[in-house]
C-alpha positions in Angstrom: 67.4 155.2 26.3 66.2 152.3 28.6 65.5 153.6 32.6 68.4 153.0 35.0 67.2 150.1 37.1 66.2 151.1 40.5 69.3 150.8 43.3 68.8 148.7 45.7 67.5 150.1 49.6 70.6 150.0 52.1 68.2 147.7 53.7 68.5 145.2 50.8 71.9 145.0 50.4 74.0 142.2 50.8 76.4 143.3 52.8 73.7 145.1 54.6 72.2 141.8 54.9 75.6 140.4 55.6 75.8 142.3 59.0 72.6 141.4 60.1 73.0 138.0 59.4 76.2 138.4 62.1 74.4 140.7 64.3 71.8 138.1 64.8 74.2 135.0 64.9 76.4 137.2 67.4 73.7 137.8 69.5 72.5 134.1 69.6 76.2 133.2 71.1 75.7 135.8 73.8 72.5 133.8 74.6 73.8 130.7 75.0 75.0 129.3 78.5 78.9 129.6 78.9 80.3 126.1 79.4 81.8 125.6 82.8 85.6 125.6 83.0 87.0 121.8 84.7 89.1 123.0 87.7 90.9 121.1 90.0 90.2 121.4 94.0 93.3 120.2 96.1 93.4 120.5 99.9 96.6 120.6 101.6 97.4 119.0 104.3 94.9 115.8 104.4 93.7 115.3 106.6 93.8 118.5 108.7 93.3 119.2 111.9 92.9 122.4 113.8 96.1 123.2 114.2 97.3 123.4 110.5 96.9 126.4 107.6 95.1 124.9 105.0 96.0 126.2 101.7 93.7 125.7 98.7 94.8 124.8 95.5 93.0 124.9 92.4 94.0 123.9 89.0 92.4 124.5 85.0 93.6 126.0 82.1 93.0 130.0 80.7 92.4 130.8 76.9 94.4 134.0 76.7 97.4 135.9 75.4 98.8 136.9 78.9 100.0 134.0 80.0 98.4 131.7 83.3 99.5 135.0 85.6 96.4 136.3 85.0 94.1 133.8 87.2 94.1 134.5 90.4 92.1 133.4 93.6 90.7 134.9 97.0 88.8 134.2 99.6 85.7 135.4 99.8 84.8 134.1 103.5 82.4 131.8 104.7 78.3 131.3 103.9 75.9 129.7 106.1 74.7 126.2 105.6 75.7 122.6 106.9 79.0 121.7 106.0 80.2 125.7 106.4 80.8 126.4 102.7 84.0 128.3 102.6 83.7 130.8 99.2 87.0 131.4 96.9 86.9 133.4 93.6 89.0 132.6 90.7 89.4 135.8 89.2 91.4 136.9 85.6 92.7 139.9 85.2 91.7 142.4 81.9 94.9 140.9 79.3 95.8 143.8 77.4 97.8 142.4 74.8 96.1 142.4 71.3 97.8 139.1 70.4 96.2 135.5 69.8 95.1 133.6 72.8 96.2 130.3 73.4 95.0 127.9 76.0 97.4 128.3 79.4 97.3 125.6 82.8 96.9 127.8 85.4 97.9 126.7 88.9 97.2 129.0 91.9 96.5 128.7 95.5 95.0 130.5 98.7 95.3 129.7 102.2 92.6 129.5 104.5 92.0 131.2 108.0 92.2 128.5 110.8 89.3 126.7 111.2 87.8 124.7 113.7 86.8 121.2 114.3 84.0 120.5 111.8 82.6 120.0 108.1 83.5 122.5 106.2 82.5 122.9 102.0 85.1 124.4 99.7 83.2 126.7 97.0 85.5 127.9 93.9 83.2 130.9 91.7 84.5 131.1 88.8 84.2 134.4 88.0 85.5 134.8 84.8 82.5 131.9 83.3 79.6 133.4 84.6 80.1 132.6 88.7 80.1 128.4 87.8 80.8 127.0 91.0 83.0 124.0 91.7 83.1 122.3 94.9 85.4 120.2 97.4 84.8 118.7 100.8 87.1 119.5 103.8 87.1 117.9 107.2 88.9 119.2 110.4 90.2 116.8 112.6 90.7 117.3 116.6 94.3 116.3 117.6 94.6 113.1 118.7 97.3 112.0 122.0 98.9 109.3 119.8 101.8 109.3 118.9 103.5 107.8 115.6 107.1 106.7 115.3 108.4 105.8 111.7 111.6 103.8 110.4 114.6 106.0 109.6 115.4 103.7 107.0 112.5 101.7 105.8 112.9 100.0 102.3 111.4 99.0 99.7 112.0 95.3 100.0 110.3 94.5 103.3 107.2 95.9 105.3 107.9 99.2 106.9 106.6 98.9 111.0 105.1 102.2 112.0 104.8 102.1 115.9 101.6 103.6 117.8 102.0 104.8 121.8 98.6 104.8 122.9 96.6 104.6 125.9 94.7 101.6 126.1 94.2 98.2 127.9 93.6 95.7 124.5 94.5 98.4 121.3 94.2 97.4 117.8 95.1 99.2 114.5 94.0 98.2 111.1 96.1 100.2 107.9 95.0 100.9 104.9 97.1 102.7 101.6 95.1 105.0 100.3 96.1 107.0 97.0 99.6 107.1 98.5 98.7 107.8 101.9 98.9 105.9 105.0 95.7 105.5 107.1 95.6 104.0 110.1 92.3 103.2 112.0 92.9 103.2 115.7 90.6 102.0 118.2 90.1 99.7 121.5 89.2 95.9 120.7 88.1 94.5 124.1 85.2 92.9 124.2 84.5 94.3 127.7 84.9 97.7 129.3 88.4 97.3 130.5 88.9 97.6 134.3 91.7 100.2 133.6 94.3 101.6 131.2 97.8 101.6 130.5 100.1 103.1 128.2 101.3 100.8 125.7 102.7 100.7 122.3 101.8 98.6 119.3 103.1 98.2 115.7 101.6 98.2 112.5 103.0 97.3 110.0 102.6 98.2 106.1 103.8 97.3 102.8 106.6 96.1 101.4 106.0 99.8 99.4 107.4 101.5 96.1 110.3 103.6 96.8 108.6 107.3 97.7 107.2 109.2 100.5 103.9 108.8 101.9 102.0 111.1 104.5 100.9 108.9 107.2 97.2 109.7 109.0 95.7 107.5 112.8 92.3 108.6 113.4 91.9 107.4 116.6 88.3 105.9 116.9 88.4 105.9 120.4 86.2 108.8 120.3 83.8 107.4 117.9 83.1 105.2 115.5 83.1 107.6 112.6 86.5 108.4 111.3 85.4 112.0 109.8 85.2 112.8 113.3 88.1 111.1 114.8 90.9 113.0 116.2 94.4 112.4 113.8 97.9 111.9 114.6 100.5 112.8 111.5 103.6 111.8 110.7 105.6 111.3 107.3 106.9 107.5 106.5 109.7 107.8 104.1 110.6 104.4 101.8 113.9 104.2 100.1 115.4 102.0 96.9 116.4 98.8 98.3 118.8 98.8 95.4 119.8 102.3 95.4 121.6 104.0 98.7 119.3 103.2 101.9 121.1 106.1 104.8 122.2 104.4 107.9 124.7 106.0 110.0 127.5 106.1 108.0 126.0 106.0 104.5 124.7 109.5 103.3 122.1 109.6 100.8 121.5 112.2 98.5 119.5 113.4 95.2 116.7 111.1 95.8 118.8 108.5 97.0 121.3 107.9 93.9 124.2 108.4 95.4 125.7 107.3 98.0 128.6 109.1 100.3 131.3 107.2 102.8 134.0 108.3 104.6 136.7 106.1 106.2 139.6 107.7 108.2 142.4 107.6 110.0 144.4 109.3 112.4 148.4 109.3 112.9 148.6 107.0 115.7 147.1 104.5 113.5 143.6 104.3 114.8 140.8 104.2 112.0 137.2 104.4 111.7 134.2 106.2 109.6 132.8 109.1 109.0 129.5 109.8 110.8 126.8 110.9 107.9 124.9 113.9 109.0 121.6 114.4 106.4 120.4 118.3 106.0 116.4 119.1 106.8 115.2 120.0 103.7 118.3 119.7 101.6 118.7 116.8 99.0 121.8 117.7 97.5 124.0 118.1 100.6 125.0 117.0 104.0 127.9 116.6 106.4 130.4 114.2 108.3 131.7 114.2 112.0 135.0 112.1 112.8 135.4 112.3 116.6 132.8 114.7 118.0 129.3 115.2 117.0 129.6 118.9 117.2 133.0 119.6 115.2 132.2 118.9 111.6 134.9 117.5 109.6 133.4 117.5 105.8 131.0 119.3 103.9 129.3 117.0 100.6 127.5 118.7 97.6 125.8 116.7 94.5 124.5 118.5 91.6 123.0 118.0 88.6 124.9 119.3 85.9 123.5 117.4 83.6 122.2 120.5 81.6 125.5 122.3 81.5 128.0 119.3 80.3 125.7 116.6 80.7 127.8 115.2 84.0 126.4 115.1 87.9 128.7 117.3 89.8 130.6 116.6 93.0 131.5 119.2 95.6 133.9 118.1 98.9 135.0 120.9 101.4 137.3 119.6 104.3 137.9 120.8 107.2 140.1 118.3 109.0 144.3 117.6 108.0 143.8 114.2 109.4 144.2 111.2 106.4 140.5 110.3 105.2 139.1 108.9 101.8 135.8 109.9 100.6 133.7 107.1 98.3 130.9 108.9 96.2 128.9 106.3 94.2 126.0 106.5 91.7 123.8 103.7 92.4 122.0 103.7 89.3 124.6 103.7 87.2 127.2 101.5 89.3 129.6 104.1 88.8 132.1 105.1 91.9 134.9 107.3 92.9 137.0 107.9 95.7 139.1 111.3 97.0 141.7 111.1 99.2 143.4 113.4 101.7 146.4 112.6 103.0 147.6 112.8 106.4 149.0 115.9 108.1 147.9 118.3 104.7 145.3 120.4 104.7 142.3 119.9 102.6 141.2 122.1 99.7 137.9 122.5 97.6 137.1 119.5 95.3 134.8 120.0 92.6 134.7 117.2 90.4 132.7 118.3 87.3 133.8 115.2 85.1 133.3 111.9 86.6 130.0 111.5 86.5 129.1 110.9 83.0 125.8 109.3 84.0 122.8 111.9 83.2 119.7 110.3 81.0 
């Protein structure tokens, strides 16, 4: 009988061999430099001055199974050098979910302590790629004594005139759109030292603009020539559709300026007028009308879009006054209108008009 050939030595097997082969390769990955993640640095508000909160705001995307919650970020405090580096961490949390990861955008935010006037260097360590580092510049602005006044109802089909009160004997401003912001350089144009000062005010005019709303920014270079260190004066400059609803004191705009809400009335001796359009801070979807007296509120407006639900905007109207008056709501876009009426001498009820509106995308 011929000899059993010898077995092979767990050291010469081939799934021995097999391991070691991804032992090695594994251990070859390890070695090599992890990639750094692209984030997104955002400082809010720009410019700032001493007075704000700035918040930070970075932005990337996560390969896990836990979703984007996972990234979160801190600050760490400052660091010495010139600009002050200010240090966040983007951190991620352990996922525990033994699921395939997919690739998540991740938007999160800190704000930062107040900080004074200076250069100051926003650091983001990315913690969770080996401590890569991505950076932003910040610059805080003194407060300048300027101060801005803005169109209520600027348009898109002509220039908008921004109006500067300054102190000065021979002003001059020169304006600039920059990535949808409004800069304004402010300084002093004599030629000679002027004998004195006054206070005076000066427009500048911008545009015509798209339809939108743009953060406007003087840096008043009266206190130098360099306008990293200039003292800033905010305000907010917002442009409406010349061919959608532009607000005026009878005219209520609402959802971005689509529609469009009047009121005529009228009393019992005969007299008439309109309803005087009252907007809401903050609110797009609502506002109010006074008849006779600023303080008594007559009428209550509500637009929504219900275009989800039944595929129609939806129209709310709450009265509060038994005198006859017609409301006119009217979707600019779509040139589509209606009117509802109270008559005189009854008292109002809740309209909710659900159906009119047929004009969703």
């Amino acid at each position: 009988m011929s000899p059993h050939p010898p077995s092979p030595s767990p050291e010469s097997s081939p799934r021995r061999r097999a391991a070691v082969v991804l032992v090695a390769v594994a251990a070859v990955v390890a070695a090599l430099p992890v990639a750094a993640r692209p984030l997104t640095i955002v400082t809010d508000p720009e410019p700032a001055t001493w007075h704000d909160r700035v918040v930070v705001t970075v932005s990337g995307t996560v390969v896990t199974a836990c979703g984007p919650e996972i990234v979160t970020l801190t600050l760490a405090g400052e660091a010495g050098g010139s600009p002050t580096p200010l240090l966040l961490d983007l951190v991620e949390s352990t996922c525990p979910l033994a699921a395939p990861a997919t690739s998540h955008p991740f938007t999160v935010a800190a704000e930062l302590p107040r900080l004074v006037v200076g250069s100051y260097l926003v650091v983001v360590r990315d913690q969770a790629i080996g401590g890569e580092e991505s950076t932003a510049p910040l610059l805080v602005h003194d407060v300048s004594a300027i101060r801005i006044g803005v169109p209520e109802a600027a348009t898109s089909e002509e220039p908008a005139v921004l109006r500067l009160l300054v102190i000065g004997a021979c002003p001059g401003a020169d304006v600039e759109v920059v990535e949808g912001r409004i800069e304004i350089a402010y300084s002093d144009q004599c030629a000679v030292l002027p004998p004195d000062s006054r206070v005076v005010e000066i427009e500048a005019p911008v545009g015509p603009l798209p339809p939108g709303t743009y953060p406007v920014a003087v840096f008043d270079l009266g206190a130098g020539p360099d306008p990293a260190n200039a003292p800033v004066a905010r305000a907010i400059l917002r442009v409406w559709d010349a061919e959608e609803c532009v607000p005026s004191a009878t005219a209520l705009c609402l959802q971005e300026g689509r529609f469009r809400v009047e009121v005529a009335w009228e009393k019992p001796n005969g007299a008439t007028g309109s309803g005087q359009a009252v907007p809401l801070e903050g609110r797009d979807d609502s506002g109010l009308f006074w008849f006779f007296n600023p303080a008594n509120v007559e009428l209550t407006v509500k637009v929504l879009p219900g275009c989800s639900a039944n595929g129609r905007w939806w129209v709310f109207l709450s009265g509060l006054s038994n005198v006859e008056y017609e409301v006119t709501v009217t979707d600019t876009r779509a040139d589509v209108a209606r009117a509802y009426g109270n008559g005189q001498g009854q008292f109002p009820v809740l309209t909710a008009d659900t159906a009119t509106f047929a004009t969703c995308p």
